[in-house]
C-alpha positions in Angstrom: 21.2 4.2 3.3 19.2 1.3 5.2 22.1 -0.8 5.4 24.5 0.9 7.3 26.4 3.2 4.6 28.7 5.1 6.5 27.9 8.8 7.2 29.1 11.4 5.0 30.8 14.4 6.4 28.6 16.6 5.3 26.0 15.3 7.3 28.3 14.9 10.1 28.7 18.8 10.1 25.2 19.6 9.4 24.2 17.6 12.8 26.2 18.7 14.7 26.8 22.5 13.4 26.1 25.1 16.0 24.3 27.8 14.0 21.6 24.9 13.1 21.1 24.3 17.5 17.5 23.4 17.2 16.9 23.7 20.9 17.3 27.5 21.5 14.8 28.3 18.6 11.7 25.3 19.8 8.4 26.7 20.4 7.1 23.7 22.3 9.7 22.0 24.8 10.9 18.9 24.9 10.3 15.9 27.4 12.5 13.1 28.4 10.1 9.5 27.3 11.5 6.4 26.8 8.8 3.8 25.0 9.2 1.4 22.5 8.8 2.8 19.0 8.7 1.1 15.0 9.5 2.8 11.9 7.7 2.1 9.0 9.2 3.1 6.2 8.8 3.0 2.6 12.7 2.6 1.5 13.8 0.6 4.6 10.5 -1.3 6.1 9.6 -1.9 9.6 12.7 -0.8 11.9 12.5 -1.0 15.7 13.8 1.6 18.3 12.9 3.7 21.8 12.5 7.3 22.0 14.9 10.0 23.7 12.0 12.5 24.2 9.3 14.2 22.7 7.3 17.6 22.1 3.7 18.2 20.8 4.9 18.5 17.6 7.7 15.6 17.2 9.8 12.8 18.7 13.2 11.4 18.7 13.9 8.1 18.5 17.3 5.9 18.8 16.8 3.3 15.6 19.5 0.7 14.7 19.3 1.0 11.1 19.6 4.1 9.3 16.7 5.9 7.9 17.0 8.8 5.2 16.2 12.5 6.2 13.3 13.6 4.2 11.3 10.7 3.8 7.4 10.6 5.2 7.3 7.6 7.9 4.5 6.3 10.0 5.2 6.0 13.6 3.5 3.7 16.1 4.4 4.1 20.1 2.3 4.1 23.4 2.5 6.7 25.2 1.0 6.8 29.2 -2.0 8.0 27.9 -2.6 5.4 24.9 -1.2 4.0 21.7 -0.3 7.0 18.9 0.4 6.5 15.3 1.5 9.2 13.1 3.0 10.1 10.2 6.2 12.5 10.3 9.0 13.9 8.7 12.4 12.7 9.2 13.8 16.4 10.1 17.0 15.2 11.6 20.0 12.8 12.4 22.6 12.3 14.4 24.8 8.9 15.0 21.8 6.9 15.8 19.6 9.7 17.0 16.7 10.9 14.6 14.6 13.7 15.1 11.0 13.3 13.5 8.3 16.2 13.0 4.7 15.1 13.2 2.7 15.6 10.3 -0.7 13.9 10.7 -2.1 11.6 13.2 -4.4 8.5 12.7 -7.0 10.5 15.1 -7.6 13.8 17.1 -7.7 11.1 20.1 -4.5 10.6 19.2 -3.4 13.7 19.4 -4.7 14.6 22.5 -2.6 11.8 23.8 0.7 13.4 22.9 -0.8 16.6 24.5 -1.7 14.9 27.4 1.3 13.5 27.7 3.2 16.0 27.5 1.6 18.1 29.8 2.0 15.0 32.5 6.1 15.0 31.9 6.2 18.8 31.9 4.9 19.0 35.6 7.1 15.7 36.7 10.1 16.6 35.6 9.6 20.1 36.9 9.3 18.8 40.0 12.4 16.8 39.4 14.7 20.0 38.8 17.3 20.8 36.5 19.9 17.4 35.6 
């Protein structure tokens, strides 16, 4: 799947099915970021991308190169507040879009500065309104 296989349908209909609308069910919201993010993982190595947005408990990320759903990654980005790496689970995909739940951070510093973070783009983009 690292080299570009093409999608199946099934996965086509699973990312994009209605019933599966992950944003009406989130506990924590989600914040519009866009940083510089790498991949590492096990099947495909060290892939390169920027994020969409992220919550306290994942990120998405736009990567070139496909990466399978399932698999345990560690992710390095900088965030305002300082760098972050983390492991997570690849929970989602769609196109070029993956969704990935955080599982363990390198530090409790580190995850203070996803907190931070995103308590710092909630009040902004408050202020900013609705798109």
């Amino acid at each position: 799947m690292c080299w570009g296989e093409p999608e199946l349908e099934t996965e086509k209909h699973h990312a994009t099915s209605p019933d599966l609308d992950l944003a009406d069910r989130r506990r924590l919201p989600r914040f519009k970021v866009e940083v510089k993010i790498g991949v590492h993982s096990r099947t495909c190595g060290l892939l390169k991308g920027h994020t969409v947005d992220i919550s306290e408990s994942g990120i998405s990320a736009i990567l070139k190169m496909e990466v399978p759903v399932g698999e345990l990654v560690e992710l390095e980005f900088v965030l305002p507040f300082g760098p972050v790496t983390a492991y997570a689970m690849v929970r989602q995909k769609n196109a070029f879009r993956y969704g990935f739940h955080f599982v363990e951070f390198n530090s409790a510093k580190e995850k203070e500065v996803v907190q931070a973070t995103c308590r710092q783009l909630s009040v902004e983009q408050s202020l900013l309104g609705p798109p």
